[in-house]
Biopython code that builds the backbone (N, CA, C, O; Angstrom):
import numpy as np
from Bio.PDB.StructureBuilder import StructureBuilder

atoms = [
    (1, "UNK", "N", (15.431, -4.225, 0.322)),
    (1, "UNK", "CA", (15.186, -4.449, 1.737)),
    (1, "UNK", "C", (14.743, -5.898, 1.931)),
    (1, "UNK", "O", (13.830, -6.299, 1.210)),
    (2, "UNK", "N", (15.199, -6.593, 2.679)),
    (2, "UNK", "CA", (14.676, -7.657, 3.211)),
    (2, "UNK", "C", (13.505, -7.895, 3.763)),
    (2, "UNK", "O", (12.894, -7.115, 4.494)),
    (3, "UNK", "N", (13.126, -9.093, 3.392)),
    (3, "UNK", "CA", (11.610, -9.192, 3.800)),
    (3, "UNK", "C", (11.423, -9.209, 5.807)),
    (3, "UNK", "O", (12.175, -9.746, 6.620)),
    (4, "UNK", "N", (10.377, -8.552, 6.014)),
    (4, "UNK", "CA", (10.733, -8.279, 7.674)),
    (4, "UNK", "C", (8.673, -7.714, 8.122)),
    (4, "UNK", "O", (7.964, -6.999, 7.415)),
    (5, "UNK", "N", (8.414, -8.158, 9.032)),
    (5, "UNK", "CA", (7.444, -7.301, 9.509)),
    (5, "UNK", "C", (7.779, -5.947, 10.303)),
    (5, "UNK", "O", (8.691, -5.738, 11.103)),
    (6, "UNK", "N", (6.860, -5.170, 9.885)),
    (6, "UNK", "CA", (8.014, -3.699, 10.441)),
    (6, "UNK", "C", (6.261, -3.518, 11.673)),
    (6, "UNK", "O", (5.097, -3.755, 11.349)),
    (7, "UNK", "N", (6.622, -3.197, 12.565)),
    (7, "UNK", "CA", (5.790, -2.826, 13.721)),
    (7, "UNK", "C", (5.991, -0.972, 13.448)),
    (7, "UNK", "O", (7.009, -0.388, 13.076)),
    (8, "UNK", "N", (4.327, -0.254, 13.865)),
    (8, "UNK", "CA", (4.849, 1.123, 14.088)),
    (8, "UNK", "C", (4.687, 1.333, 15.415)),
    (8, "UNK", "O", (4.151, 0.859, 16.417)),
    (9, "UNK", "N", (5.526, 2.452, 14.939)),
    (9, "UNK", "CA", (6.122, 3.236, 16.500)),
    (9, "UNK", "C", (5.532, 4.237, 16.700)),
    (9, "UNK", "O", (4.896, 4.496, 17.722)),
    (10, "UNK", "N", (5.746, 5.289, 15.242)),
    (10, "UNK", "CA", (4.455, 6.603, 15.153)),
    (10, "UNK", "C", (4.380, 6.682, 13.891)),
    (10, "UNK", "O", (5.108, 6.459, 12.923)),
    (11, "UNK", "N", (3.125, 7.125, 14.139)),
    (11, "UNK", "CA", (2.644, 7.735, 12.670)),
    (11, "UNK", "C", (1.941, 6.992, 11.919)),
    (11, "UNK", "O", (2.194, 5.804, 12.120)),
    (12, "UNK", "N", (0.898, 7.231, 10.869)),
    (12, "UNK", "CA", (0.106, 6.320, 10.279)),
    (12, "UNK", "C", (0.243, 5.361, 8.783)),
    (12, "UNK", "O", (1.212, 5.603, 8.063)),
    (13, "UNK", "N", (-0.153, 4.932, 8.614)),
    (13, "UNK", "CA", (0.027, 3.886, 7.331)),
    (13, "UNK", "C", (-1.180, 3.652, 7.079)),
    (13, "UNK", "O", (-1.966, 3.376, 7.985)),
    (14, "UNK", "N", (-1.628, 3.736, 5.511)),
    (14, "UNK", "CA", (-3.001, 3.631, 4.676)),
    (14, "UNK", "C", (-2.712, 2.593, 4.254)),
    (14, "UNK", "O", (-1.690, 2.632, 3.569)),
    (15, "UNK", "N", (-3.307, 1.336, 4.385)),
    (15, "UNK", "CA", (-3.914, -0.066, 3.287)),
    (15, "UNK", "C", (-4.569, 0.462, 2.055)),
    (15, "UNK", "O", (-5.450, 1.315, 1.948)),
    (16, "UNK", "N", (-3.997, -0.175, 1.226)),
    (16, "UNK", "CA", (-4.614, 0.273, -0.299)),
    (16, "UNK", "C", (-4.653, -1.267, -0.928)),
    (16, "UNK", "O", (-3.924, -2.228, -0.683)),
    (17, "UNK", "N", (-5.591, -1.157, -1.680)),
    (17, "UNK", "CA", (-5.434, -2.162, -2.812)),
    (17, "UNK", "C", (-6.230, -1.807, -4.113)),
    (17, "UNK", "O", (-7.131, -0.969, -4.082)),
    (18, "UNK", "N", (-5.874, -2.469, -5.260)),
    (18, "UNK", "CA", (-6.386, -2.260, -6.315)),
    (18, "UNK", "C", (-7.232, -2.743, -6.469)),
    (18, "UNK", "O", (-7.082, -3.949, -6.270)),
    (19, "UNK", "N", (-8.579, -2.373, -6.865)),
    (19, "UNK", "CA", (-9.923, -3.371, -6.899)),
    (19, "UNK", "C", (-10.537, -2.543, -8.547)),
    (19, "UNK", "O", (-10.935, -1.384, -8.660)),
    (20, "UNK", "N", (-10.429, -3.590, -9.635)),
    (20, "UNK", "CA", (-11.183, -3.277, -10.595)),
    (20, "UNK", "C", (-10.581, -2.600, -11.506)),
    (20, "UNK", "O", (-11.164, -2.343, -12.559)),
    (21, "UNK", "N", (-8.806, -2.028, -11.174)),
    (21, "UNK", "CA", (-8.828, -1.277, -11.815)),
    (21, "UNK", "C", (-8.108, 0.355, -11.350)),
    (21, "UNK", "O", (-7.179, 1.055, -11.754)),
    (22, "UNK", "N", (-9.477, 0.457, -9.946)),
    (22, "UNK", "CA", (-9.387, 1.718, -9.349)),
    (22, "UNK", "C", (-8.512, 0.872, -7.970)),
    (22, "UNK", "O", (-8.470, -0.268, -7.507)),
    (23, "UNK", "N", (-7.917, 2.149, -7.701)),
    (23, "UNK", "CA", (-7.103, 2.635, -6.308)),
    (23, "UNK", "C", (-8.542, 2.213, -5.227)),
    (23, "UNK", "O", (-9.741, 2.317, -5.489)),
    (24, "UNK", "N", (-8.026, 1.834, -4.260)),
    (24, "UNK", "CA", (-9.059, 1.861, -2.966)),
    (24, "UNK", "C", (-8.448, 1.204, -1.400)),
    (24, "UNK", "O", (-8.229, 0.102, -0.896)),
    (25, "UNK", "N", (-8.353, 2.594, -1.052)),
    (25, "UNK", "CA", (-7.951, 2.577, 0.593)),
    (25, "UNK", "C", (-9.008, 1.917, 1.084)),
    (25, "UNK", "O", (-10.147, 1.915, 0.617)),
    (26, "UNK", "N", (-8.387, 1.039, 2.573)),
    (26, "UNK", "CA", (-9.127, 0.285, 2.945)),
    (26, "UNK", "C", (-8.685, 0.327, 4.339)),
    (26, "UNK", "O", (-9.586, 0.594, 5.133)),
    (27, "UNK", "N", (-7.725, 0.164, 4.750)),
    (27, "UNK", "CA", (-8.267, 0.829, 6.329)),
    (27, "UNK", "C", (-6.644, 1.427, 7.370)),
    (27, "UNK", "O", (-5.603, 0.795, 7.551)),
    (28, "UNK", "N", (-6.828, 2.115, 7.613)),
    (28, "UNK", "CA", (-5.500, 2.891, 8.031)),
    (28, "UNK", "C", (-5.216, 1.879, 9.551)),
    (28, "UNK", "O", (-5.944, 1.493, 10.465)),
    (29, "UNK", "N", (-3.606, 1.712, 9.176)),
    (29, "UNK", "CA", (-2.837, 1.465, 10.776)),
    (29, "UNK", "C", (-1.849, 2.824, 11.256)),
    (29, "UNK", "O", (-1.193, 3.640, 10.609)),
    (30, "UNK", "N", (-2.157, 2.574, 13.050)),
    (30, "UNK", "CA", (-1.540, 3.053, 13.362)),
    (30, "UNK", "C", (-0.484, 2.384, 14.594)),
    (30, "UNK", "O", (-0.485, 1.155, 14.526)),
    (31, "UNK", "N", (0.330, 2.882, 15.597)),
    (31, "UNK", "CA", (1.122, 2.234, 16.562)),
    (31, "UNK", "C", (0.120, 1.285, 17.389)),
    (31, "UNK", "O", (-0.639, 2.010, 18.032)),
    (32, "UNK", "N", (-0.124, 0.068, 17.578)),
    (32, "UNK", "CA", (1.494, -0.580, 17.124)),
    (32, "UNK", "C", (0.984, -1.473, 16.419)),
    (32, "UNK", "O", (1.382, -2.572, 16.805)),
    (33, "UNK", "N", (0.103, -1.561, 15.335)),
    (33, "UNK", "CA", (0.239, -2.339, 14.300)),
    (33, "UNK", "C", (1.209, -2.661, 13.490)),
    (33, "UNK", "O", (2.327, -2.270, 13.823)),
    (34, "UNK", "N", (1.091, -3.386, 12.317)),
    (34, "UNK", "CA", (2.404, -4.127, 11.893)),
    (34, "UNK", "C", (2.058, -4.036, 10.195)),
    (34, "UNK", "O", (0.972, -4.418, 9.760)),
    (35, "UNK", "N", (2.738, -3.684, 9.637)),
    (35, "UNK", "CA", (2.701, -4.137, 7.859)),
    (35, "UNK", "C", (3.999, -5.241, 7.511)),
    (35, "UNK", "O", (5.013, -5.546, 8.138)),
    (36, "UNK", "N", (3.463, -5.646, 6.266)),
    (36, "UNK", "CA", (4.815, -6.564, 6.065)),
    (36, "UNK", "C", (3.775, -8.318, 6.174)),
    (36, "UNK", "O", (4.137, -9.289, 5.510)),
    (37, "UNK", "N", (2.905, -8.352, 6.833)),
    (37, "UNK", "CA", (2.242, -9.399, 7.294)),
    (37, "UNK", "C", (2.175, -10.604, 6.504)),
    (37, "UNK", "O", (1.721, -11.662, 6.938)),
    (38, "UNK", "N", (2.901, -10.339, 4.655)),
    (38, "UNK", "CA", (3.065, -11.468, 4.056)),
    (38, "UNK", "C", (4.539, -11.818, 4.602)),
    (38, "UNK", "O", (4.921, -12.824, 4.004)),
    (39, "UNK", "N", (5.327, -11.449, 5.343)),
    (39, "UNK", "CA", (6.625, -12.186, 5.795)),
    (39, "UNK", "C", (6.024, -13.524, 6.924)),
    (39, "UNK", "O", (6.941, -14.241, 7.324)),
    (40, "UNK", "N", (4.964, -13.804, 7.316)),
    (40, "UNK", "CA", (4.469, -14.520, 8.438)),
    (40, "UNK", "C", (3.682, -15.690, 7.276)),
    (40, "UNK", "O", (3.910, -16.897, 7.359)),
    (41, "UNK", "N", (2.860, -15.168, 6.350)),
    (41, "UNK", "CA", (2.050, -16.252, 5.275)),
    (41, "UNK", "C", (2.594, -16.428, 4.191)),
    (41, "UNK", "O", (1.972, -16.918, 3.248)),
    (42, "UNK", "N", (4.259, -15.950, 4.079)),
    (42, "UNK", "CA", (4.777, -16.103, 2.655)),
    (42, "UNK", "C", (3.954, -16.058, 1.724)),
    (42, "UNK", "O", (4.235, -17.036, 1.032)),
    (43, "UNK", "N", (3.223, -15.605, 1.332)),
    (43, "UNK", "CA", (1.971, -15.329, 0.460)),
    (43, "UNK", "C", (2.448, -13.717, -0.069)),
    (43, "UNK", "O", (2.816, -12.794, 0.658)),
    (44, "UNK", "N", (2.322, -13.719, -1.435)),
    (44, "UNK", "CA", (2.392, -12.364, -1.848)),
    (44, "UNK", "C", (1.459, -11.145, -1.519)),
    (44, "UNK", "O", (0.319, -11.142, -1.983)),
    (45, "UNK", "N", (1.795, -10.360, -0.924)),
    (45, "UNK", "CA", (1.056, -8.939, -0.549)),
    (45, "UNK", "C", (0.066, -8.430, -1.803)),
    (45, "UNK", "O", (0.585, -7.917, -2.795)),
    (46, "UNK", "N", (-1.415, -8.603, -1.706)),
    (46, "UNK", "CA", (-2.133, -8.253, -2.817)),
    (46, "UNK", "C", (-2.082, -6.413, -2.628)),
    (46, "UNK", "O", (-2.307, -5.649, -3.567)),
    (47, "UNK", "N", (-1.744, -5.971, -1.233)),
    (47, "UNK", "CA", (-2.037, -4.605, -0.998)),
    (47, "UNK", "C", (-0.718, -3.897, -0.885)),
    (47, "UNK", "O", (0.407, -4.396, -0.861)),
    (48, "UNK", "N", (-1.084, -2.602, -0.819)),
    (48, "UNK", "CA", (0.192, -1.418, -0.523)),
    (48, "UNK", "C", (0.061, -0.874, 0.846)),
    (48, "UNK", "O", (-1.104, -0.800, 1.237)),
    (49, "UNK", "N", (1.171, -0.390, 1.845)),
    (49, "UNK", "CA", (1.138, 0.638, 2.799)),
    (49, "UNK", "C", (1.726, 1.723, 2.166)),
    (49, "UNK", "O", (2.693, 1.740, 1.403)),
    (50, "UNK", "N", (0.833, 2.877, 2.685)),
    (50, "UNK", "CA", (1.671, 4.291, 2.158)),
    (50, "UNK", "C", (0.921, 4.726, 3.317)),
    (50, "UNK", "O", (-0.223, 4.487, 3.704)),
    (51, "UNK", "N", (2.321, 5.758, 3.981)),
    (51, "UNK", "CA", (2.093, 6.320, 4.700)),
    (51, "UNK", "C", (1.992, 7.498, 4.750)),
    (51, "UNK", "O", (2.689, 8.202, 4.018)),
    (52, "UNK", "N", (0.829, 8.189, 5.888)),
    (52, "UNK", "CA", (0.243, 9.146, 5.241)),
    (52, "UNK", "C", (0.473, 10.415, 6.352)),
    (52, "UNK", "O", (-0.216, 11.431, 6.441)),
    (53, "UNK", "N", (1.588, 10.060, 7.122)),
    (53, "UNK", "CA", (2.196, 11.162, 8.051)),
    (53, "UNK", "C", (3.652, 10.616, 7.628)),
    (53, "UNK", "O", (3.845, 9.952, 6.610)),
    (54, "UNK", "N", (4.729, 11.018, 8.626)),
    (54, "UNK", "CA", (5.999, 10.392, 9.233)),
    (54, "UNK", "C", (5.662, 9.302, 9.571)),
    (54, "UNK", "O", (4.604, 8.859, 10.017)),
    (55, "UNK", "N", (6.908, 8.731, 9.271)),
    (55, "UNK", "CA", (6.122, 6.641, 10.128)),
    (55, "UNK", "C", (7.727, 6.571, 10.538)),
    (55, "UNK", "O", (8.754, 6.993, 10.007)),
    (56, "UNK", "N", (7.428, 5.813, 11.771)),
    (56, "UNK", "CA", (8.645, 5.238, 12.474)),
    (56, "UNK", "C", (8.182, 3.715, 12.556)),
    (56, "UNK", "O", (7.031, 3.345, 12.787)),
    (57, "UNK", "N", (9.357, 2.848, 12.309)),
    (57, "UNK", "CA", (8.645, 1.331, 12.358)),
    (57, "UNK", "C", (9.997, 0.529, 13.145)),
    (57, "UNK", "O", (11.161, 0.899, 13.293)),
    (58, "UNK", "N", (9.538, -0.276, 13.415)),
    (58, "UNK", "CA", (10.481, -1.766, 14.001)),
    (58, "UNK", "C", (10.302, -2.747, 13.042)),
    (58, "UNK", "O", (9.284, -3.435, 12.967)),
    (59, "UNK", "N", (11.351, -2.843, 12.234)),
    (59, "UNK", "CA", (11.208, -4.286, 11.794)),
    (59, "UNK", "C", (12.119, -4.941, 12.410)),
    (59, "UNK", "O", (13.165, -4.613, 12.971)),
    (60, "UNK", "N", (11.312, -6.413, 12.141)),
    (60, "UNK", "CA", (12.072, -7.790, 12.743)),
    (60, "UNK", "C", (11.622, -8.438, 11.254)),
    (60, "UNK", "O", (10.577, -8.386, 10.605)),
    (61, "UNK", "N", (13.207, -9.206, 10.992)),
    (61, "UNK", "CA", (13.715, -9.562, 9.706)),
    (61, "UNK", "C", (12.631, -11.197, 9.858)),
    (61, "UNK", "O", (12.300, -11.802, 10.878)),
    (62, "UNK", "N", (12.352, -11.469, 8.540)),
    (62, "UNK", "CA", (12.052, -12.896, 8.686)),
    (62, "UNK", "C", (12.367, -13.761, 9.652)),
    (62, "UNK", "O", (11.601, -14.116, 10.548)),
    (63, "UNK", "N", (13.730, -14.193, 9.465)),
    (63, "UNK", "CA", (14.109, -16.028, 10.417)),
    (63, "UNK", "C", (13.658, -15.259, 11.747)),
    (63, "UNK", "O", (13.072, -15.953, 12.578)),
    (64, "UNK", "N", (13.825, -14.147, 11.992)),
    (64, "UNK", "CA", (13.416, -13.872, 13.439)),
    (64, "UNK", "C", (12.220, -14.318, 14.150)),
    (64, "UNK", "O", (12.064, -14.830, 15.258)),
    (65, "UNK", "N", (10.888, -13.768, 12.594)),
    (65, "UNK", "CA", (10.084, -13.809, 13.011)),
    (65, "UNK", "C", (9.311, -15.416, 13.039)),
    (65, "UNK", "O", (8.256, -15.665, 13.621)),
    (66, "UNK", "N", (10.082, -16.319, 12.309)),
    (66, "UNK", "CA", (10.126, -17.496, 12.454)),
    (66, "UNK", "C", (10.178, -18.623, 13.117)),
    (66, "UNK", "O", (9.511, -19.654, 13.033)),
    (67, "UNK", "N", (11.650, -18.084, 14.249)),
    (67, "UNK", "CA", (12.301, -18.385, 15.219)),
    (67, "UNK", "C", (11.283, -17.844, 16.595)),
    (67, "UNK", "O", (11.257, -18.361, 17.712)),
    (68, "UNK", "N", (10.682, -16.947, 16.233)),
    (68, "UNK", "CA", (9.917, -16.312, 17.557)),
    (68, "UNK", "C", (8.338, -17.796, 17.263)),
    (68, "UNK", "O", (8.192, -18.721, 18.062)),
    (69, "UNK", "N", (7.697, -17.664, 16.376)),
    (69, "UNK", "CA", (6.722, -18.605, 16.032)),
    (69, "UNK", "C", (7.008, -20.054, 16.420)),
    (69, "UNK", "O", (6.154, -20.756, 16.961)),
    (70, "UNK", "N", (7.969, -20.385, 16.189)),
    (70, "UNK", "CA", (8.712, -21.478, 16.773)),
    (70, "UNK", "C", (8.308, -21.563, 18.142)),
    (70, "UNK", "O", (7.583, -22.399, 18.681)),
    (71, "UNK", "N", (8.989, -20.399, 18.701)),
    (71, "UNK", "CA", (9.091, -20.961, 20.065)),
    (71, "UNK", "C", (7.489, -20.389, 20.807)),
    (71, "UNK", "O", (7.087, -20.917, 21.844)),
    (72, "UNK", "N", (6.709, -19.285, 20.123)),
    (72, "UNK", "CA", (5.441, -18.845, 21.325)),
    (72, "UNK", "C", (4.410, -19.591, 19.801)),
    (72, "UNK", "O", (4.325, -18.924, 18.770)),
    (73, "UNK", "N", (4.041, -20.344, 19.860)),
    (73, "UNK", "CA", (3.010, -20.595, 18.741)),
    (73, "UNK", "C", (1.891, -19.647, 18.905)),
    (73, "UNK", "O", (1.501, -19.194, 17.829)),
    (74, "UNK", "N", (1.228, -19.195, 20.010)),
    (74, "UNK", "CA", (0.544, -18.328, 19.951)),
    (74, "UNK", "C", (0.645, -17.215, 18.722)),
    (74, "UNK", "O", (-0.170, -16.931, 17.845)),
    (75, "UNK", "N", (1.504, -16.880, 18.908)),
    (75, "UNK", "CA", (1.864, -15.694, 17.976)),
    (75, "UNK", "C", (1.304, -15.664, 16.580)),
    (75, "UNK", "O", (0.783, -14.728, 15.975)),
    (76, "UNK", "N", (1.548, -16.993, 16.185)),
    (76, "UNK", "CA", (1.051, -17.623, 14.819)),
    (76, "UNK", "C", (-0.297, -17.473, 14.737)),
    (76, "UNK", "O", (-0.938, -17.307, 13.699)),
    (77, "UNK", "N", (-0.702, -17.531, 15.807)),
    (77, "UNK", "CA", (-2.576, -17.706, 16.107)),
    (77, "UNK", "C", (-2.902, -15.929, 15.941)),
    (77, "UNK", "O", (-3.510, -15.476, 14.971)),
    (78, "UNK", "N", (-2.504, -15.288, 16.792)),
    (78, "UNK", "CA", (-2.360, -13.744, 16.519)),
    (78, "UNK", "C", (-2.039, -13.157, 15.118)),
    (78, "UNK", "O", (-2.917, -12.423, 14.665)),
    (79, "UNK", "N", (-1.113, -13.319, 14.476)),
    (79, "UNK", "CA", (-0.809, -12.656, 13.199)),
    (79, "UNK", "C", (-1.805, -13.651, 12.178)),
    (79, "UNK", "O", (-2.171, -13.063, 11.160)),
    (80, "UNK", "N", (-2.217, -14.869, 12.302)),
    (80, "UNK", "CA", (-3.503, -14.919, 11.490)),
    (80, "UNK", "C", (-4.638, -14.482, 11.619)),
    (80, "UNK", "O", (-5.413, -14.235, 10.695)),
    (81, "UNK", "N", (-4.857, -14.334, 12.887)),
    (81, "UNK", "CA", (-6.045, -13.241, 13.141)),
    (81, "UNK", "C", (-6.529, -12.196, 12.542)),
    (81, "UNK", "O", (-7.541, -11.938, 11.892)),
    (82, "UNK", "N", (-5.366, -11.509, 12.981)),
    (82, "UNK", "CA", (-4.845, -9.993, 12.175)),
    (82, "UNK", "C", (-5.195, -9.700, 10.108)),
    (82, "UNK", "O", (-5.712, -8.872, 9.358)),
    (83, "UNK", "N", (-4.353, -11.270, 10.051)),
    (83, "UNK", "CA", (-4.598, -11.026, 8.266)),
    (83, "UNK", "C", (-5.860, -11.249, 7.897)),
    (83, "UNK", "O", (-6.443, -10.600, 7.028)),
    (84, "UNK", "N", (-6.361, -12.221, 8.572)),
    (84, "UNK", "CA", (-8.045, -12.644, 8.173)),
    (84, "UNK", "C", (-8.913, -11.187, 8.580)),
    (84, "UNK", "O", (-9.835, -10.791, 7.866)),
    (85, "UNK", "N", (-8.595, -10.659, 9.486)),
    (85, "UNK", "CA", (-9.000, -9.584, 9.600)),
    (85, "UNK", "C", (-8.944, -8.855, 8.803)),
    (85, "UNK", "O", (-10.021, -8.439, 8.377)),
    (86, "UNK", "N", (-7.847, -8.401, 8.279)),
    (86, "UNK", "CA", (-7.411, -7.572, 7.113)),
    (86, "UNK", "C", (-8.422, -7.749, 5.406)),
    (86, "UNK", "O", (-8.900, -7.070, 4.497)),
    (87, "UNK", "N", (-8.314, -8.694, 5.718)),
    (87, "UNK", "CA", (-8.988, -9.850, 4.196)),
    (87, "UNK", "C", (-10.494, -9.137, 4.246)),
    (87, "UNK", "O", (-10.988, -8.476, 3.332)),
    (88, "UNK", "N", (-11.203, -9.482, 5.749)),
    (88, "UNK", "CA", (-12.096, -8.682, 6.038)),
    (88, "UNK", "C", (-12.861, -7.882, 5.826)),
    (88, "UNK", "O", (-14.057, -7.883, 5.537)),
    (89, "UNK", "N", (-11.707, -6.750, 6.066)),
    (89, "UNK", "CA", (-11.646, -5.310, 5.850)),
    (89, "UNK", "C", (-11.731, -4.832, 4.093)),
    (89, "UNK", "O", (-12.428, -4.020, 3.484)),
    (90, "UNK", "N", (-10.786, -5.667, 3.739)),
    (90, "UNK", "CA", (-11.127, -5.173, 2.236)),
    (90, "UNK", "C", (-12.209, -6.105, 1.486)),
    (90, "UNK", "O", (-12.833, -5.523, 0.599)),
    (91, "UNK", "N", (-12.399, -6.915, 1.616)),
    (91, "UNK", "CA", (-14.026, -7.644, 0.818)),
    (91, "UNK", "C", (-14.766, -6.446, 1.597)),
    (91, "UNK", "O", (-15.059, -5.568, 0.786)),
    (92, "UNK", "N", (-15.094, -6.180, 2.683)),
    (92, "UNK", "CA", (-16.459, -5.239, 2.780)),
    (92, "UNK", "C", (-15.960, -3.754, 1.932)),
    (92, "UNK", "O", (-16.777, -3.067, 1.320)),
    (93, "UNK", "N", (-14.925, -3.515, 1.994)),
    (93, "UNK", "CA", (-14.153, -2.071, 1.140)),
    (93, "UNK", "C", (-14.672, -2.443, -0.203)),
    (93, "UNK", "O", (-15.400, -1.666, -0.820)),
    (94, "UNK", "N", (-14.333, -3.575, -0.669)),
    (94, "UNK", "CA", (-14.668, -3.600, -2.344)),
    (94, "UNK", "C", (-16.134, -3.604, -2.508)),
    (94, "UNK", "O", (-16.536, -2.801, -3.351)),
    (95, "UNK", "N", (-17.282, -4.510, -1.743)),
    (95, "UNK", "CA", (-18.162, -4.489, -1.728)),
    (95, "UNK", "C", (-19.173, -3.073, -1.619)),
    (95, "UNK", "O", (-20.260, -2.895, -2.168)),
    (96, "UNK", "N", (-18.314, -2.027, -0.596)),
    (96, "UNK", "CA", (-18.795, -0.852, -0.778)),
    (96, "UNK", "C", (-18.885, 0.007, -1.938)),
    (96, "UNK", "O", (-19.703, 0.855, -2.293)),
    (97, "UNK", "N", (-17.748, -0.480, -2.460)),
    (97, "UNK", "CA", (-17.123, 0.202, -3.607)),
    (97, "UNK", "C", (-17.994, -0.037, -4.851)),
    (97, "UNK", "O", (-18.265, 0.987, -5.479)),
    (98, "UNK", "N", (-18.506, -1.245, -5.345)),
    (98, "UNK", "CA", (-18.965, -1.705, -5.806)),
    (98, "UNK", "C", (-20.331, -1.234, -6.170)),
    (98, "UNK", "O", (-20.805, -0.954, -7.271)),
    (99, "UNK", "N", (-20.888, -1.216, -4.881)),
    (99, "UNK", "CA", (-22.469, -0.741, -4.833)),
    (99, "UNK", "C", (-22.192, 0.921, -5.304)),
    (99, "UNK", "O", (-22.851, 1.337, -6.256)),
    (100, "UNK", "N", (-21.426, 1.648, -4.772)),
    (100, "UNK", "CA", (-21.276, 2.847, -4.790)),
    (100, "UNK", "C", (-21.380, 3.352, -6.387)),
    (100, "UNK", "O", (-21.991, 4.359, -6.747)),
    (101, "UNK", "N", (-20.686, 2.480, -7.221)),
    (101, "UNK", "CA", (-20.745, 2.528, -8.438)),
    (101, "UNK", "C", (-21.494, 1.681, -9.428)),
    (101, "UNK", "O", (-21.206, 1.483, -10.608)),
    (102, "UNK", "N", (-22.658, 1.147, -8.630)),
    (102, "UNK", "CA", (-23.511, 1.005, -9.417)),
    (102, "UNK", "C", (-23.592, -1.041, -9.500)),
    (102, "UNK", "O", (-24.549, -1.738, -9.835)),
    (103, "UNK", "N", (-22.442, -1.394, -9.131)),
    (103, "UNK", "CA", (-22.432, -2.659, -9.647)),
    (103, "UNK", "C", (-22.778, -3.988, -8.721)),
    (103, "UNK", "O", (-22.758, -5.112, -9.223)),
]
sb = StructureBuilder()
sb.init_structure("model")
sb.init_model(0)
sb.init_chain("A")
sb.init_seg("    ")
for serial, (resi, resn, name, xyz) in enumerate(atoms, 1):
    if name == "N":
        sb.init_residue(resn, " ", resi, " ")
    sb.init_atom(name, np.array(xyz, "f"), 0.0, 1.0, " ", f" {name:<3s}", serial, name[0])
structure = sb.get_structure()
């Protein structure tokens, strides 16, 4: 499959990443969030989506999403938001994780 941000339509998607070793969910999307979010930072995806109902998604292929950044720069400002957010989400996930087990 081509690299693409896929938007959902329905249904949910679990963030996972590996921390330490162990498996660790970190924070569920649902409509109309977006996975795929390393197609925007060309940066390799440290995490997984697995979805944890039916998922219906929209993707829009790379140059698209390129060509759209191009022209609304905003957008660019938005989907970094989003990832720093994300980044976020899992430092306080690992950090929980962490204490939980002692370390």
């Amino acid at each position: 499959m081509a690299p693409s941000l896929r938007f959902i339509i329905d249904g949910r998607v679990m963030l996972t990443a590996t921390t330490e070793g162990r498996s660790l969910d970190y924070h569920a999307l649902s409509a109309p969030e977006a996975v795929g979010l390393g197609v925007y930072t060309q940066q390799p995806e440290n995490d997984t989506a697995r979805a944890t109902s039916v998922v219906t998604t929209f993707s829009v292929p790379r140059d698209l999403v390129e060509e759209l950044i191009s022209d609304h720069p905003r957008l660019a400002v938005e989907l970094g938001r989003v990832t720093d957010n994300r980044r976020e989400l899992l430092a306080t996930a690992q950090e929980k994780a962490r204490q939980a087990i002692g370390g």
